[in-house]
C-alpha positions as CSV (number, residue, x, y, z in Angstrom):
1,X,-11.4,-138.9,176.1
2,X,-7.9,-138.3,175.0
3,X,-5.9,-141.6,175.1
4,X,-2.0,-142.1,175.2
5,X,-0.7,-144.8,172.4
6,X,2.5,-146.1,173.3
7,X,5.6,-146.0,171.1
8,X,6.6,-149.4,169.6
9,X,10.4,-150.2,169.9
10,X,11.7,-151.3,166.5
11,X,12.0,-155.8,166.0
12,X,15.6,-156.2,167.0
13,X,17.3,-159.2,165.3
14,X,20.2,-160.9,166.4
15,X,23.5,-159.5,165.0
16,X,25.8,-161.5,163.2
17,X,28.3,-161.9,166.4
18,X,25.7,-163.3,168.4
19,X,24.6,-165.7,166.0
20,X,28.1,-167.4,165.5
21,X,28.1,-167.4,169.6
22,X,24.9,-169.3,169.7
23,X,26.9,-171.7,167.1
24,X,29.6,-172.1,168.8
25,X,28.0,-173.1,172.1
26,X,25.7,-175.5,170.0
27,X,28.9,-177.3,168.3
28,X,30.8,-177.1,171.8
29,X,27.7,-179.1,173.4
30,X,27.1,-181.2,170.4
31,X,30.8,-182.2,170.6
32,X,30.7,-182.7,174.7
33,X,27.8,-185.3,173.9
34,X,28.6,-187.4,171.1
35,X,30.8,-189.3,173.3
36,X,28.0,-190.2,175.7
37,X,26.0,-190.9,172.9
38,X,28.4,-193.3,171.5
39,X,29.4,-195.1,174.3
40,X,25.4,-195.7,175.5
41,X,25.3,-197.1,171.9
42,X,28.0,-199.1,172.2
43,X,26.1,-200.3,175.5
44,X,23.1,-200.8,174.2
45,X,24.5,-203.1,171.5
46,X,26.8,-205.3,173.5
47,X,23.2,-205.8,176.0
48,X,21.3,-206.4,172.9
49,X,24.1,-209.3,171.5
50,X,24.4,-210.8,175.1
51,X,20.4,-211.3,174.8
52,X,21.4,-212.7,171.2
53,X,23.6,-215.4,172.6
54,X,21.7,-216.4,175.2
55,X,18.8,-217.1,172.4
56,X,21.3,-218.9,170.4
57,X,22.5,-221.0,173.4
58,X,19.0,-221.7,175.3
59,X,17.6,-222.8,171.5
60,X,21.0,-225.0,170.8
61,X,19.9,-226.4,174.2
62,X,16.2,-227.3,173.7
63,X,17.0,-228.8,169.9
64,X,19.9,-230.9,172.0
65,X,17.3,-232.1,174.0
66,X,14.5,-232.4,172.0
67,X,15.7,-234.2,169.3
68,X,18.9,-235.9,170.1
69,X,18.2,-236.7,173.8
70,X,20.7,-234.5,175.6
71,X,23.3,-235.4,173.3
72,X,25.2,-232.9,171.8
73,X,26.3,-233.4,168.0
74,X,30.0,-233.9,167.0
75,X,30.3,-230.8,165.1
76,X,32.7,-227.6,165.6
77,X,32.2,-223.6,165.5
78,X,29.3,-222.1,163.3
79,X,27.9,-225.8,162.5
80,X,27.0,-226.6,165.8
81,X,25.4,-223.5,166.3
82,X,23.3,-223.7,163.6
83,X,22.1,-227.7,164.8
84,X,18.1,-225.7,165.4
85,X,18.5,-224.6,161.8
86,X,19.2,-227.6,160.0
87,X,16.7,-229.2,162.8
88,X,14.3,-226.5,161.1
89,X,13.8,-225.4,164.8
90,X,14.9,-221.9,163.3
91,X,13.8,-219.9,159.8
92,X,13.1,-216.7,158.1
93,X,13.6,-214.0,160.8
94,X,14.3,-215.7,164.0
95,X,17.9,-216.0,162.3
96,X,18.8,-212.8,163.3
97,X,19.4,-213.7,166.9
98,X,22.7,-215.2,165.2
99,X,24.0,-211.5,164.1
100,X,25.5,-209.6,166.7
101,X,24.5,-205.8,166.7
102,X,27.8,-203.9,166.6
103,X,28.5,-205.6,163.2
104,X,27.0,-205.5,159.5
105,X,26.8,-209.1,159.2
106,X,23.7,-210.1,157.8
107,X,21.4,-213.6,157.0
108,X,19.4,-212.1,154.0
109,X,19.9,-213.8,151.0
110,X,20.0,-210.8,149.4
111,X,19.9,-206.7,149.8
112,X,16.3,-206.3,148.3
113,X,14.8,-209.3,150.2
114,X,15.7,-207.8,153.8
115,X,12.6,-206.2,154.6
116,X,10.8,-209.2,153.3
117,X,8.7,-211.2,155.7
118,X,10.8,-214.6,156.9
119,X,13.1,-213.8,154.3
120,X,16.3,-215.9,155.3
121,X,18.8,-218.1,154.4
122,X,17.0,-221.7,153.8
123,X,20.2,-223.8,153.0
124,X,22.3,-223.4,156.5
125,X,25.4,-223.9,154.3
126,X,24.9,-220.9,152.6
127,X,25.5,-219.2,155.9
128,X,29.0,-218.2,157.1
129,X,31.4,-216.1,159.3
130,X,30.3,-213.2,157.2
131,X,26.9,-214.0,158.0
132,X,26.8,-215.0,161.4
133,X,28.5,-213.1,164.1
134,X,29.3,-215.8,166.3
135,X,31.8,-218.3,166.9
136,X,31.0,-222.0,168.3
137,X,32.2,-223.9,170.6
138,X,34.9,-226.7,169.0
139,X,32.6,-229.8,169.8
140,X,35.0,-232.5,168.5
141,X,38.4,-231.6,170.5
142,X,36.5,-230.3,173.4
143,X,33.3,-232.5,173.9
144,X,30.4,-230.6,176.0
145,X,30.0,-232.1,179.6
146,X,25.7,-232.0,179.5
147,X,26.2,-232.4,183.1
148,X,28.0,-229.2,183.4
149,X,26.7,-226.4,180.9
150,X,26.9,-224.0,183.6
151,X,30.5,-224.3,182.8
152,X,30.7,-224.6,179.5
153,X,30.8,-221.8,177.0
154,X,29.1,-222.4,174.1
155,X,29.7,-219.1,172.0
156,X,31.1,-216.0,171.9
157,X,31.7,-212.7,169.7
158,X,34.1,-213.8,166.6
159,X,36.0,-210.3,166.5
160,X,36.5,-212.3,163.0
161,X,38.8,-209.3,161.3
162,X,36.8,-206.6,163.8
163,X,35.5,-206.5,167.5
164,X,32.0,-207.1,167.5
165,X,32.2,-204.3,170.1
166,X,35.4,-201.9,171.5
167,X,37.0,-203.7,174.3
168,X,34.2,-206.5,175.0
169,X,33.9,-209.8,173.6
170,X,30.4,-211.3,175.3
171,X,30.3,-215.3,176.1
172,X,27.5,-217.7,177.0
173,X,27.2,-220.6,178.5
174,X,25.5,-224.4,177.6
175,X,22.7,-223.3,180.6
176,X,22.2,-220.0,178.7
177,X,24.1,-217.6,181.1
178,X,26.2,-214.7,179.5
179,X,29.2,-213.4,180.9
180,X,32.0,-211.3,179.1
181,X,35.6,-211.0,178.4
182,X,37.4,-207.7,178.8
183,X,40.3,-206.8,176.7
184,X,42.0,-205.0,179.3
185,X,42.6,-208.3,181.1
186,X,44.7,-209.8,178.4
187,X,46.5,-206.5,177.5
188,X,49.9,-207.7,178.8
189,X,49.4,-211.3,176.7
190,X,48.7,-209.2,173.5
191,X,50.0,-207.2,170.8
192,X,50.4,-203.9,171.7
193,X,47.9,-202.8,169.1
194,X,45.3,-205.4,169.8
195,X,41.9,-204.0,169.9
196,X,39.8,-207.2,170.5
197,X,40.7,-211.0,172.3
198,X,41.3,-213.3,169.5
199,X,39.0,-216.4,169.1
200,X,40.3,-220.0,169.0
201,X,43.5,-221.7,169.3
202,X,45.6,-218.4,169.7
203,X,43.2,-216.9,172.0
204,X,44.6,-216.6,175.8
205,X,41.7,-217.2,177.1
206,X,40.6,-220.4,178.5
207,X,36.6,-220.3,177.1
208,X,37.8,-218.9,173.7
209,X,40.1,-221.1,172.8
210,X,37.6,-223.6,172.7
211,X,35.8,-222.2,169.9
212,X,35.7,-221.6,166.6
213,X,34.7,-219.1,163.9
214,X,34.3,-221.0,161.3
């Protein structure tokens, strides 16, 4: 029985027209979503350093209470947030709830030692603003009220040089509760140029100018 064989059409490629259109759109939709991108990174870090502080605040808290009976020590900016470590309420890893994610401030020791196990800092005065993101709360000139930690801020972003994130600085309370402070709101207060709220005595706001970076 006779049979008809159809005639193949040749494999058409695309042309070299069509490719730099496909590239074009690509790049035009690559560069439509970086923005998004960035800006549900930048969200996802300033979440991430608010859960941070509220660590760092809650474990300041239970070391208060535990081993100085509510009292909170006379001490001023990083020192007093670092009261759990020299209580050795705090090693190795669990010092990273004191780096804020939108920076490159690190507590290793060293470079190589990072992906080590409870690698960390073991003398707390080995560990600065270039290691710890956060600023403390000025313990000496403006004493904590343990009756009202709801009120009082504990610590805060440093923006030491840098914002620890565009426009943000996040804040937490003596009771743990995190709150933040918007650039915008200060705008007409600072420079021009300003691109973070300072920290401490030049700050304009009323929380930040109780702490300290250092």
């Amino acid at each position: 029985m006779r049979q008809c064989n159809p005639r193949l059409s040749p494999e058409r490629g695309f042309t070299l027209v069509e490719l730099l259109a496909v590239i074009a759109i690509l790049s035009l939709l690559v560069g439509l979503a970086m923005p998004l991108i960035t800006k549900s990174q930048e969200k996802a870090a300033v979440q991430a350093c608010k859960s941070n502080l509220r660590q760092v605040a809650m474990q300041l808290k239970s070391t208060v209470d535990s081993r100085n009976k509510g009292r909170w020590p006379k001490s001023a900016g990083i020192q007093l947030l670092l009261y759990p470590v020299k209580m050795k309420e705090i090693e190795g890893r669990l010092l990273d709830i004191y780096v804020c994610p939108g920076t490159d401030d690190t507590t290793w020791p060293t470079e190589e030692q990072k992906g080590e196990h409870g690698a960390g800092f073991e003398d707390p005065d080995q560990l600065d603003s270039l290691c710890i993101s956060y600023a403390g709360r000025d313990n000496i000139n403006y004493g904590m009220n343990k009756n009202k930690l709801g009120n009082e801020v504990v610590a805060s972003d440093d923006n030491d040089g840098r914002a620890n994130h565009p426009n943000i600085t996040n804040i937490v309370y003596g009771d743990g509760a995190v709150d933040q402070v918007d650039l915008i709101d200060y705008e007409s207060e600072l420079e021009e140029d300003a691109e973070w709220v300072p920290v401490g005595d030049a700050s304009p706001d009323e929380h930040l100018v109780k702490l300290l970076i250092d």
